[in-house]
C-alpha positions as CSV (number, residue, x, y, z in Angstrom):
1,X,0.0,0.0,0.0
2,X,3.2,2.8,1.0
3,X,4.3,1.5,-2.6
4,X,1.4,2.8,-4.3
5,X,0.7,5.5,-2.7
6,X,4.4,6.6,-3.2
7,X,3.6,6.1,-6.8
8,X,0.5,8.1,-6.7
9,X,2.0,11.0,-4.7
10,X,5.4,11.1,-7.3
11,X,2.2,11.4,-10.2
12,X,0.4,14.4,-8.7
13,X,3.7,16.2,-7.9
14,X,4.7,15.5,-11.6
15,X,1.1,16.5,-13.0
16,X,1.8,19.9,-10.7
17,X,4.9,20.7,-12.0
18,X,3.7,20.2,-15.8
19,X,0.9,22.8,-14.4
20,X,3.1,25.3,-13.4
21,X,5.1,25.0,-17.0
22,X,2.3,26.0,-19.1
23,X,1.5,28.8,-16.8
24,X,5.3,30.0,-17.2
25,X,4.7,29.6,-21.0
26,X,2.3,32.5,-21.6
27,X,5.2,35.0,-20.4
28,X,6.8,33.3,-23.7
29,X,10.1,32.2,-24.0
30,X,11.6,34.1,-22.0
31,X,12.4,32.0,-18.5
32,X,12.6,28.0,-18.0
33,X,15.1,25.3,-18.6
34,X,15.7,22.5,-20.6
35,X,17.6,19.2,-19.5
36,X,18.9,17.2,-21.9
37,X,20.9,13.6,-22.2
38,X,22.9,12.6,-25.3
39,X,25.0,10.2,-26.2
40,X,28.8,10.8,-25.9
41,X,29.3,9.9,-29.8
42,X,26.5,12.6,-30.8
43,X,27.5,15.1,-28.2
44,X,30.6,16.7,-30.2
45,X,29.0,17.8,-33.1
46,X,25.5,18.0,-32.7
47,X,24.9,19.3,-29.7
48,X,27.5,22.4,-30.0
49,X,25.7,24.4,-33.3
50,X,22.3,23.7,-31.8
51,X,22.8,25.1,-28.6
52,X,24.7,27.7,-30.3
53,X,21.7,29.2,-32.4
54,X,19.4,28.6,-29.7
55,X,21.0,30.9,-27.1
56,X,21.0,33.9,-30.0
57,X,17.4,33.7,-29.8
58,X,16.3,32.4,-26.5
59,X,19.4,33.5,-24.4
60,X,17.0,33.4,-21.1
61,X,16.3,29.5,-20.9
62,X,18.8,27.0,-19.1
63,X,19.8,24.3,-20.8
64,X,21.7,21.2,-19.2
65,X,23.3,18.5,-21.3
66,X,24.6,15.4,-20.1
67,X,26.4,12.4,-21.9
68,X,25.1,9.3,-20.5
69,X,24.4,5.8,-21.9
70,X,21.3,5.0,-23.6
71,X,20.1,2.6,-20.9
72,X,20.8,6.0,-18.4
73,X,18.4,7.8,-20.9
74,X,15.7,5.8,-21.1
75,X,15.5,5.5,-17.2
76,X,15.8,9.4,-16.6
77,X,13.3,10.2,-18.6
78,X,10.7,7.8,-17.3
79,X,12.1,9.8,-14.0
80,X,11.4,12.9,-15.2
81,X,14.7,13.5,-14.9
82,X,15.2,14.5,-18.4
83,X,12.8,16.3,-21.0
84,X,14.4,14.6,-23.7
85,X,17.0,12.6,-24.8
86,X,19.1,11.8,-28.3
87,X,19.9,8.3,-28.7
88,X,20.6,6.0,-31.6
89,X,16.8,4.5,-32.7
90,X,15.2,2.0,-32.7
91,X,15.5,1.9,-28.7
92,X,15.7,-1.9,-27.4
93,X,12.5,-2.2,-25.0
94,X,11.4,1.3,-24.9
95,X,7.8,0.8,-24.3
96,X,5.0,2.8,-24.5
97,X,5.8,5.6,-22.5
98,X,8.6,6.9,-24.4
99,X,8.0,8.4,-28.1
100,X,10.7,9.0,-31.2
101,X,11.6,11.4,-33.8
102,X,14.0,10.1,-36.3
103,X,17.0,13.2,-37.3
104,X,19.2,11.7,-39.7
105,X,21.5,8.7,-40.6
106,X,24.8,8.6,-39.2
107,X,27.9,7.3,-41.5
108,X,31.0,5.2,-40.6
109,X,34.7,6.6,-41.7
110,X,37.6,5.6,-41.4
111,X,40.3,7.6,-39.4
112,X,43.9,7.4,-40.8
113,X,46.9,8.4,-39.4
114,X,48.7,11.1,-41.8
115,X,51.6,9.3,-43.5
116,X,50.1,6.0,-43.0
117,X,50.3,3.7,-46.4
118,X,46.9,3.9,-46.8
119,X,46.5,7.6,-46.5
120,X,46.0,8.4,-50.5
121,X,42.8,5.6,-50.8
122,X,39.7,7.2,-51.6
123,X,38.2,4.2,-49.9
124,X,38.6,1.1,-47.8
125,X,37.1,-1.8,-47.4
126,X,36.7,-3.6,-44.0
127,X,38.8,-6.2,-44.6
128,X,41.5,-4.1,-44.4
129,X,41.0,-4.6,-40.8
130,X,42.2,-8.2,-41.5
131,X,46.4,-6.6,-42.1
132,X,46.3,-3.5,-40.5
133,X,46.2,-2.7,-36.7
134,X,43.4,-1.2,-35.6
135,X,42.1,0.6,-32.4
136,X,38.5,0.6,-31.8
137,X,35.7,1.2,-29.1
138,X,34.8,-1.8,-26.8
139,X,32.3,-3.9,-27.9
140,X,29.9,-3.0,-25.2
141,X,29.7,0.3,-27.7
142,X,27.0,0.5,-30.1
143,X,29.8,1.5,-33.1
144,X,31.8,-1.6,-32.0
145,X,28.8,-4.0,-32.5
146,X,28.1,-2.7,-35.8
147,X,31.5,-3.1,-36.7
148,X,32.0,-6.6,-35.7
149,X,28.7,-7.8,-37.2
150,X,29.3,-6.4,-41.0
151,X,33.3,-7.6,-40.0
152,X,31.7,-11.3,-39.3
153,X,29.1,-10.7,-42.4
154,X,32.5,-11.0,-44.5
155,X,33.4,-13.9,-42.7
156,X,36.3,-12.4,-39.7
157,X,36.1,-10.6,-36.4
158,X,38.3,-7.4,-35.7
159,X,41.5,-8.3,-33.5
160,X,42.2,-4.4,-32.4
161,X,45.5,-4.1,-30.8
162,X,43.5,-1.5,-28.2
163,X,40.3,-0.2,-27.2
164,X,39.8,2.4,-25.7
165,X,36.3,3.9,-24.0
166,X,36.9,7.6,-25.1
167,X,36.9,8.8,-28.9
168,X,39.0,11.9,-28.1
169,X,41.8,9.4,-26.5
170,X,41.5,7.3,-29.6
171,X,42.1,9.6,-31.9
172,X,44.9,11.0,-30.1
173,X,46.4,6.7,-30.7
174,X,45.3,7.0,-34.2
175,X,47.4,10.7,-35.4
176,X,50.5,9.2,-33.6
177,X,50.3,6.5,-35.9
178,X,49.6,3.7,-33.3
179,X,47.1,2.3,-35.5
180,X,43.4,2.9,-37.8
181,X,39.9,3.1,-36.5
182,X,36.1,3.5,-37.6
183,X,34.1,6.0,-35.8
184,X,31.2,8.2,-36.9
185,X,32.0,10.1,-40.0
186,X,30.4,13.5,-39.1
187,X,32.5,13.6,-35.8
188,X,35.8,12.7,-37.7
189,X,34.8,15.8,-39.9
190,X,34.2,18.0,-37.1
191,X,37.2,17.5,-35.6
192,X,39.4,19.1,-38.7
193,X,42.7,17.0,-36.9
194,X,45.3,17.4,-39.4
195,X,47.2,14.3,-37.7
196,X,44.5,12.0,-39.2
197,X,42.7,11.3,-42.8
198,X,39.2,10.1,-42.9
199,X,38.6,7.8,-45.4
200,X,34.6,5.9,-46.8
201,X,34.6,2.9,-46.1
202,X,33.4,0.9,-49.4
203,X,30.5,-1.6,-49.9
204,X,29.1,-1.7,-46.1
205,X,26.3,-0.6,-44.5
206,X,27.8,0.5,-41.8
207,X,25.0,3.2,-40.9
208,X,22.9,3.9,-37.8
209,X,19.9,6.4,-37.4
210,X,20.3,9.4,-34.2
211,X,16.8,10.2,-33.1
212,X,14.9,12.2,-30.1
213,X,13.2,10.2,-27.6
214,X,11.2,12.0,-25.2
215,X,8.3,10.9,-22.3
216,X,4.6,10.7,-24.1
217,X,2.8,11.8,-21.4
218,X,4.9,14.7,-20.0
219,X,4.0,18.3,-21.2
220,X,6.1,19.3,-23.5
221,X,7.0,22.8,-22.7
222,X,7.7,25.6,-25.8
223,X,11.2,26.1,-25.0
224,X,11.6,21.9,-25.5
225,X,9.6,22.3,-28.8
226,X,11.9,25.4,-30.6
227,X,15.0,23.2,-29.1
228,X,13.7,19.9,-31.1
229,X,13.1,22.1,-33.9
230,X,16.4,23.5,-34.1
231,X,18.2,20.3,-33.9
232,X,16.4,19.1,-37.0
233,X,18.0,22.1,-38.9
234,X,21.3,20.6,-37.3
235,X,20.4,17.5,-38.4
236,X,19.9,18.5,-42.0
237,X,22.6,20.6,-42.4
238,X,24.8,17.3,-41.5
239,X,23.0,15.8,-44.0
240,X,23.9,18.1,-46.6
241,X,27.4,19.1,-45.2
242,X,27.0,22.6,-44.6
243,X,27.3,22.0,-41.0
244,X,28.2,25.6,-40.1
245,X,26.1,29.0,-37.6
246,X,22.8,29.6,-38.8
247,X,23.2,33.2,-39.5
């Protein structure tokens, strides 16, 4: 009985606080806050223009990102902990409390070290894997299960020489010429390292889609709406490459 009515009294608090929002709203957008969790591999280049543009127009609203795993995602936002969260779709066991807006198809690349043998290729193939040493994510890592299901599609698994948890220390390994590794292609071109090249990677499907996933029955205030918005002009100036401030 404490159980339920724990869970009753957590609902009317929640139901209160979505109250009070929409009141706030018809000042405009000019006070509240926005809390936000991404995933690391997104965080670098998506979330930097986005928040960017926003603050030029809305410099009055809070905004908190944090990089957290998608399992820390979904469970903050059935919290309430979160108003929404960008994670890599379709979400394993997401339910039907939590909704999804697709933003764009993501790209594997290659990262090369500069003066590496295979720095002049236009392309690679994955079984170059197979000859040259390689240093990759851990395969608890979304990107590292992709990899090593289209690597056993073509009949091997990757042997990397290292893994390593974050991308910022792997490409550090990779431009002192350590070894090669895959990562996501518009995070390789945001980056503009001139220790590494980044190369396609030919015939694969080595793709995933980023999405929004947000709480169905939370109120979604303005300030959450113009932010979703605004990443899907993000989004689609990835797509297009032109990536740069929305003057």
């Amino acid at each position: 009985s404490g159980k339920l009515l724990l869970k009753s009294t957590l609902n009317i608090f929640h139901e209160l606080e979505q109250a009070q929002i929409a009141i706030k709203e018809l000042k405009g957008l000019q006070t509240g806050s926005i809390s936000i969790g991404t995933l690391l591999t997104v965080e670098n280049y998506l979330i930097p223009p986005t928040l960017l543009n926003f603050h030029r127009q809305y410099p009055a609203i809070k905004i908190t990102v944090l990089g957290l795993r998608t399992g820390n995602i979904w469970q903050s936002l059935l919290e309430n902990k979160l108003d929404i969260g960008i994670v890599f779709l379709p979400m394993k066991d997401q339910g039907d409390e939590l909704e999804t807006i697709p933003l764009y198809m993501e790209e594997m690349s290659f990262a090369v070290p500069k003066g590496h043998l295979l720095e002049d290729q236009k392309g690679l193939t994955l079984e170059v894997l197979k000859t040259t040493p390689s240093i990759l994510l851990p395969e608890n890592y979304y990107v590292r299960q992709l990899i090593n299901k289209s690597c056993n599609d073509l009949g091997f698994f990757p042997q990397p020489i290292f893994e390593i948890t974050t991308m910022e220390s792997l490409i550090n390994m990779v431009g002192k010429g350590v070894g090669i590794t895959i990562l996501p292609k518009p995070y390789l071109e945001n980056l503009n390292n001139n220790k590494i090249r980044v190369i396609s990677i030919l015939n694969s499907n080595l793709t995933r889609e980023v999405g929004i996933v947000y709480r169905k029955d939370k109120y979604m205030g303005a300030a959450t709406r113009v932010f979703i918005e605004q990443l899907k002009v993000t989004a689609a100036n990835l797509k297009y490459g032109t990536d740069k401030d929305n003057d």
